[in-house]
C-alpha positions as CSV (number, residue, x, y, z in Angstrom):
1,X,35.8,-20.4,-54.2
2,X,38.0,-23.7,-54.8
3,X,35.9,-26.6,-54.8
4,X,37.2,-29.0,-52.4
5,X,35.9,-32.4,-53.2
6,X,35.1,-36.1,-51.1
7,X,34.1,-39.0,-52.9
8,X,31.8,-41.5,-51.4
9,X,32.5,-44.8,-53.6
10,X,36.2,-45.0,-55.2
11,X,35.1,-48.0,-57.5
12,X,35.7,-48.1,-61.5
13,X,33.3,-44.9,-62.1
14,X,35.5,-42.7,-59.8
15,X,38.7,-44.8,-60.5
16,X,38.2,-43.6,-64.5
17,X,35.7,-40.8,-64.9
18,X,35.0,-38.5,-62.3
19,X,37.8,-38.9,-60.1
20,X,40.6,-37.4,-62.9
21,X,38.0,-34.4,-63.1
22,X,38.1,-33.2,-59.7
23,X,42.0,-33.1,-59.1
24,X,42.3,-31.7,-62.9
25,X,39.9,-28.8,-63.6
26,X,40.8,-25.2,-62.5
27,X,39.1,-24.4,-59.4
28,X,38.1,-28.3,-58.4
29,X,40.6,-30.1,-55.7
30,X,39.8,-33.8,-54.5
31,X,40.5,-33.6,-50.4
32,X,39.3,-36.6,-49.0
33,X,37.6,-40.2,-50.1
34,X,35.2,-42.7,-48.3
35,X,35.3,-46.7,-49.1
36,X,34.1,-49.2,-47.1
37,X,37.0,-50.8,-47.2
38,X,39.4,-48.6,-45.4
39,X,42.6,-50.1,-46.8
40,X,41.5,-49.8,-50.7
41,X,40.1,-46.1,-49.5
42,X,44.0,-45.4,-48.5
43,X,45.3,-46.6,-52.2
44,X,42.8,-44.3,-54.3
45,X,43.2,-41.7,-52.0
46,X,47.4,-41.9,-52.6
47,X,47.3,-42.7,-56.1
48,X,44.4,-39.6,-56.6
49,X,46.5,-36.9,-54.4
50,X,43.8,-37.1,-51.7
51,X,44.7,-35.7,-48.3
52,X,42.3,-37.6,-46.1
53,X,40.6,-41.2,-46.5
54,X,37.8,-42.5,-44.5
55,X,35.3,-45.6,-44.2
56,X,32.1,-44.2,-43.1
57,X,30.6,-41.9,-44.9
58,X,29.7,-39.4,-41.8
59,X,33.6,-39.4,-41.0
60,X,33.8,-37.5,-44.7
61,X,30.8,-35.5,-44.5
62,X,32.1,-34.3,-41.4
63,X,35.8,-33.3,-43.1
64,X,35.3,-29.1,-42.7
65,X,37.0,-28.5,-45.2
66,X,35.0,-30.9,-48.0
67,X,32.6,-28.1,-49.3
68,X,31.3,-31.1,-52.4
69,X,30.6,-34.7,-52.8
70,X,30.5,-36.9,-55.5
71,X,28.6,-40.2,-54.6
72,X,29.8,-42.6,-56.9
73,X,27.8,-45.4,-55.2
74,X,25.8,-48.4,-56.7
75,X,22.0,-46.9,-57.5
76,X,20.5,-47.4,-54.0
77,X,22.8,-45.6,-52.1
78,X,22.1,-42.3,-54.2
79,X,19.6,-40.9,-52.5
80,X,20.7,-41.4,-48.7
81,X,24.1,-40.0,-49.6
82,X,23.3,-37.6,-51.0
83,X,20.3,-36.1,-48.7
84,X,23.1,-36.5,-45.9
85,X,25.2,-34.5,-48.2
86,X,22.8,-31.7,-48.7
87,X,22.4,-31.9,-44.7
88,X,25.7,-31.4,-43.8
89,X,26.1,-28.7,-46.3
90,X,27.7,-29.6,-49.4
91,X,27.2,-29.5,-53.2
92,X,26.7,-32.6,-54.7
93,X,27.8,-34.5,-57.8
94,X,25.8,-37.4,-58.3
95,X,26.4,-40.0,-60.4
96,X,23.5,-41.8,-62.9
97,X,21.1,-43.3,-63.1
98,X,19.8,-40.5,-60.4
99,X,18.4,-42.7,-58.1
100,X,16.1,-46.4,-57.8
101,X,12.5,-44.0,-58.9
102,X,11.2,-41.1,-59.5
103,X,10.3,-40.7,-55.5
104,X,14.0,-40.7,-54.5
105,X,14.4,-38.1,-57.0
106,X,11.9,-35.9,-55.6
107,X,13.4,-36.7,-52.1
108,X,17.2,-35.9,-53.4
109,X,16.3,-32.3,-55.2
110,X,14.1,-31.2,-51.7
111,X,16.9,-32.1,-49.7
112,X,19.3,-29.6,-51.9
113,X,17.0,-27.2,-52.2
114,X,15.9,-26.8,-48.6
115,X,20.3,-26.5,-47.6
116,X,21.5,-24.1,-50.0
117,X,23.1,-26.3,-52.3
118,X,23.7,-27.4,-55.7
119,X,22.6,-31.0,-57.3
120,X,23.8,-32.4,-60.6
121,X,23.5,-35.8,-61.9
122,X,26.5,-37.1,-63.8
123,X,24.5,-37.8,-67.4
124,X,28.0,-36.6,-68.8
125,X,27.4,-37.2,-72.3
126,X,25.5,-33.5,-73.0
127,X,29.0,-32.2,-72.5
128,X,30.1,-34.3,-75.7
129,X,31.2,-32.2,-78.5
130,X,29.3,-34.4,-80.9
131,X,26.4,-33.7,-78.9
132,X,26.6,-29.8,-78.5
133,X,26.5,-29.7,-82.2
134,X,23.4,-31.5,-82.5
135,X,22.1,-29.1,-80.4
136,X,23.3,-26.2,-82.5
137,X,22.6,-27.7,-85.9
138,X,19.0,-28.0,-84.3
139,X,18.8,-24.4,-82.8
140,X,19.4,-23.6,-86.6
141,X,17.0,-25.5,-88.1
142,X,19.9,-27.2,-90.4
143,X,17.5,-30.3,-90.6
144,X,13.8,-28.4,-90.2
145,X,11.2,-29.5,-88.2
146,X,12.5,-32.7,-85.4
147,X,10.1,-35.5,-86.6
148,X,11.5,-39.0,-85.3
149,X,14.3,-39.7,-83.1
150,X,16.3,-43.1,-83.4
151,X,18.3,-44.6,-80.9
152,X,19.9,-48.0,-81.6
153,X,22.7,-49.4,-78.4
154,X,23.6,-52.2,-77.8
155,X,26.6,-55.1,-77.1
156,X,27.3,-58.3,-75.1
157,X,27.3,-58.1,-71.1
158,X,28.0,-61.4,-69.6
159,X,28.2,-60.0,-65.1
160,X,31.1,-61.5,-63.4
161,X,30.8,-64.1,-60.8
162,X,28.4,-63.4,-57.8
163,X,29.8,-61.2,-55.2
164,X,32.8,-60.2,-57.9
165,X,33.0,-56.5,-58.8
166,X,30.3,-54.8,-60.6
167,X,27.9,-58.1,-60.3
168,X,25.9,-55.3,-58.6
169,X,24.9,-53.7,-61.9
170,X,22.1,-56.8,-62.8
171,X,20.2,-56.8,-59.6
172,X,18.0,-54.3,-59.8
173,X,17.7,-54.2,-56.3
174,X,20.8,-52.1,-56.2
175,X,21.7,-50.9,-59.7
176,X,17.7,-50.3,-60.2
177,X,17.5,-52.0,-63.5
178,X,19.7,-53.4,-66.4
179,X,20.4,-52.4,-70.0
180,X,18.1,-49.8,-69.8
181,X,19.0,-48.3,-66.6
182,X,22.4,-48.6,-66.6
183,X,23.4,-47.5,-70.0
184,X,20.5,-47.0,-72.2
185,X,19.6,-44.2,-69.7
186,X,22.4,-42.1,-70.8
187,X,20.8,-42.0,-74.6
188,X,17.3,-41.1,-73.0
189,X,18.9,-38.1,-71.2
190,X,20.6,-36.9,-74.6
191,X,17.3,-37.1,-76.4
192,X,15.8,-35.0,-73.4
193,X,18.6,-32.4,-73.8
194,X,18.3,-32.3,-77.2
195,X,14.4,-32.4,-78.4
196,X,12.3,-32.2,-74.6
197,X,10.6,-34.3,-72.5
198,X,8.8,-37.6,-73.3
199,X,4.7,-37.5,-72.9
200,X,3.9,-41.5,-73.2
201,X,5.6,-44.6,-73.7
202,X,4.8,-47.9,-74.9
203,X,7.6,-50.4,-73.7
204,X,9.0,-54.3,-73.8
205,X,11.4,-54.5,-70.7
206,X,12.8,-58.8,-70.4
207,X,15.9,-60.5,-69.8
208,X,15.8,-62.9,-72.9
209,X,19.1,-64.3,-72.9
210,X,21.6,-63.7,-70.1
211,X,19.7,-65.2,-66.9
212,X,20.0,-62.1,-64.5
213,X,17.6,-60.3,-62.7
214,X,17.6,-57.4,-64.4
215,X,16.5,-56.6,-68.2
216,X,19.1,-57.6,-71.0
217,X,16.6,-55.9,-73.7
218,X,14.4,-53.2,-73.9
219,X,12.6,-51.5,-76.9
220,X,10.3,-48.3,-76.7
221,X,8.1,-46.2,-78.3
222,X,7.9,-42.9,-77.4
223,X,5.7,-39.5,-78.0
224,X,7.6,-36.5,-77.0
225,X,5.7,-33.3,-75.9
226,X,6.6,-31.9,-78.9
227,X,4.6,-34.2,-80.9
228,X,7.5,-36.0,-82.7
229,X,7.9,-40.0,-82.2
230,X,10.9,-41.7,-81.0
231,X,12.3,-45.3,-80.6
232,X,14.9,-46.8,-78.6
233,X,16.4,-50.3,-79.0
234,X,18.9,-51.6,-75.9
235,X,20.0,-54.7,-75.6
236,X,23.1,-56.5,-74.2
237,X,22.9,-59.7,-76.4
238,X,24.6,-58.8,-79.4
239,X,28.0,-59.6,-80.0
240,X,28.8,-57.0,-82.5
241,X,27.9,-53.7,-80.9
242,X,25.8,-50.4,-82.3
243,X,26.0,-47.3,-81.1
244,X,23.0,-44.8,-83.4
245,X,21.7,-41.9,-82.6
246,X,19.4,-40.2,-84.8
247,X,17.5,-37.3,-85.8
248,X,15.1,-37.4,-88.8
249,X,13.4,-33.4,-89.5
250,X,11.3,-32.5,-92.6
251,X,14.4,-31.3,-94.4
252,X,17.4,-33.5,-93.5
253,X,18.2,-36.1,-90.8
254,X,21.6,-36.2,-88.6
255,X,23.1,-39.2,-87.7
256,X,25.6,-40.3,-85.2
257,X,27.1,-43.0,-85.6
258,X,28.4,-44.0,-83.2
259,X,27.4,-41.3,-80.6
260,X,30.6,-42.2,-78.1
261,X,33.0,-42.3,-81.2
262,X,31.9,-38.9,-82.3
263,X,31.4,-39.6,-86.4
264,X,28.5,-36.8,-87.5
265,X,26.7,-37.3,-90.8
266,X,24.1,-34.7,-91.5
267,X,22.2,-34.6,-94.4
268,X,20.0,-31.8,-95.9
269,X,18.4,-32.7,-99.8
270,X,21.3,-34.5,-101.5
271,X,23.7,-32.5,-99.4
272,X,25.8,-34.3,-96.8
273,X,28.6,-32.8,-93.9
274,X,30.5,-34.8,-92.1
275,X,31.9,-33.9,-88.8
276,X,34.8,-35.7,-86.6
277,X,34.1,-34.7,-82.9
278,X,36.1,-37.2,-80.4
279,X,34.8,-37.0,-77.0
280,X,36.9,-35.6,-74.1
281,X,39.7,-38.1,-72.4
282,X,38.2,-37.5,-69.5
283,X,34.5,-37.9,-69.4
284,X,33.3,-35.7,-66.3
285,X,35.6,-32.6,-67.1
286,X,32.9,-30.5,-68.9
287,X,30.3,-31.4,-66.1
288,X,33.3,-30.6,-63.0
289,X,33.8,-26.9,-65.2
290,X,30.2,-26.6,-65.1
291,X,29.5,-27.4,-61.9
292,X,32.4,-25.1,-60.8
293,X,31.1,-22.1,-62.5
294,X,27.5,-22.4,-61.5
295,X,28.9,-22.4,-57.7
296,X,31.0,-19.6,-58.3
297,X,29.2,-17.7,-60.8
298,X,25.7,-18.5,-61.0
299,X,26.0,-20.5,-64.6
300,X,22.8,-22.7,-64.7
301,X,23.9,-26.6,-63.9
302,X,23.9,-28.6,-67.6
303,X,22.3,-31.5,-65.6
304,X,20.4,-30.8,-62.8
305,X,18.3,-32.7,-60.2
306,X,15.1,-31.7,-61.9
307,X,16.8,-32.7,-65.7
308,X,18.6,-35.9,-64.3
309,X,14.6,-37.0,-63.3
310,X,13.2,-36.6,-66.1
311,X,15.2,-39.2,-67.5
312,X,14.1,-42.2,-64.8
313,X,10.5,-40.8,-65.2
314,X,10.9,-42.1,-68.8
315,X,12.3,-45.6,-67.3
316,X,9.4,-45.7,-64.6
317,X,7.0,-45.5,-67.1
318,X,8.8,-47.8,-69.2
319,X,9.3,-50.7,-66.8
320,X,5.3,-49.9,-66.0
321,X,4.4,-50.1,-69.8
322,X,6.2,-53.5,-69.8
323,X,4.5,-54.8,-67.2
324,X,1.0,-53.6,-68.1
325,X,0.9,-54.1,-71.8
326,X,-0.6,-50.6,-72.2
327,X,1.2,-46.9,-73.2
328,X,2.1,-45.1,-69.9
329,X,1.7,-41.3,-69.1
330,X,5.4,-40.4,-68.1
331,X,5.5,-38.3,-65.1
332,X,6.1,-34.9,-64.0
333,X,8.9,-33.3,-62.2
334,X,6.8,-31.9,-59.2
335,X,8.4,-31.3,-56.1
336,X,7.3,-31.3,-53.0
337,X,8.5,-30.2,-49.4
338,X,10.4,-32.8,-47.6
339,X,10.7,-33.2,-43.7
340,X,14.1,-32.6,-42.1
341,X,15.9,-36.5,-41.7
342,X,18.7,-37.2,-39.3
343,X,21.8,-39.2,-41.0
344,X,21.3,-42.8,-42.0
């Protein structure tokens, strides 16, 4: 089955990431798009090759022949699209952070499961080729026993003008929270892909610079269920970035640096290996190939609902931790039945 694609939201996400994915992998067509604004809903659909444009989002969900949607909202609009998604019928492609908590997230995978249909969340970076060989020098053992993971981001984000676009990402009330949750968030999900889920965290969420609502810095310590200890630095005041991500085990340590430019130093003893592994020019293609195989041939989802949660779990306890003073249990992914809801 040809996956025939609407987008709800046609902003820079879609413009640059997933929107070139649809059209381009085999089996994935975009059909139809849905912007508020019905006249800048008509350009991406003609410059994209989509058939159909709309302004309301029921007009879309509506389209027969749209079988998938990729909400490529701001934050708080994740988890009504995409329950009306799941409603009418069709897969969904979310885009991340997952959703504003932990609750929506519960609220978005019963709403799949109940129709028939597939979620993933758009944490595109496990399709990385930098990152899949982490994950295979760790299968291995190349480094021994995971003991500390390291993860160092940050850069300068002055927003634009109020009302401008993408002023939305630092108010938390629609992007759901700042460097953490809008960037950082992609590191947390690698380190849950790669070395499991997070047990407790002890964090420092503040905006100490910038003046927004949201956080421009967050540091935490973490204990994974594993046992091993990780740290994460993210912060948006720097004017010379970092991008580290790294693993120290009881025989070596891997280090990438930077993760998005795809420079691998692994060391074992006095050993070292370096590895060159750009990331794809388009960012969603792996996750669109994915996503078309697991509809058409049962191949498990890389990201799905229940993986793209664990990864605002981690943040809800975080923002918690900050508040309190204290460590914070991080949640569990329990589910739990969910009513039917009429659209929104």
């Amino acid at each position: 089955m040809t996956l025939k694609w609407g987008i709800i939201g046609c902003g820079d996400v879609a413009e640059r990431k997933g929107g070139p994915a649809l059209y381009g992998v085999e089996g994935s067509e975009l059909v139809a798009v849905m912007r508020r604004d019905i006249a800048k809903a008509e350009d991406f659909a003609r410059r994209h090759g989509a058939k159909r444009w709309y302004s309301q989002a029921g007009d879309l969900l509506d389209d027969p022949e749209v079988n998938a949607v990729y909400v490529a909202t701001p934050v708080h609009l994740h988890r009504d699209y995409t329950v009306q998604a799941a409603e009418a019928g069709k897969h969904v492609l979310c885009e991340k952070p997952m959703a504003i908590n932990a609750e929506q997230c519960r609220e978005m995978i019963a709403a799949c499961r109940e129709n028939g249909v597939k979620l993933m969340i758009a944490y595109y970076r496990r399709t990385y080729p930098i990152v899949q060989k982490i994950k295979q020098l760790l299968e291995e053992g190349v480094v021994g026993t995971p003991m500390l993971v390291r993860v160092n981001l940050t850069g300068y984000y002055n927003p634009p003008a109020p009302n401008a676009p993408g002023e939305w990402r630092s108010d938390p009330a629609i992007s759901g929270g700042g460097v953490m949750f809008d960037v950082g968030s992609h590191r947390l999900d690698v380190m849950v892909y790669l070395l499991g889920e997070v047990e407790k965290v002890a964090a420092f969420s503040e905006t100490l610079h910038c003046g927004y609502k949201a956080e421009d810095s967050a540091v935490l310590s973490m204990k994974l269920g594993n046992g091993m200890h990780g740290g994460a630095n993210f912060n948006w005041n720097v004017g010379s970035s970092s991008d580290e991500f790294e693993i120290y085990g009881t025989e070596g340590k891997i280090l990438a640096r930077p993760l998005d430019g795809g420079h691998l130093e692994v060391y074992r003893g006095k050993q070292m290996e370096v590895f060159e592994l750009p990331p794809p020019k388009v960012t969603h293609w792996g996750l669109v190939e994915n996503f078309v195989q697991a509809v058409n041939e049962g191949m498990p989802l890389l990201c799905s609902g229940e993986e793209g949660m664990k990864t605002s779990l981690i943040m809800e306890a975080a923002y918690g931790s900050a508040k309190t003073g204290r460590a914070e249990r991080v949640g569990k992914v329990r589910l739990k039945e969910r009513g039917q809801q009429g659209r929104k």
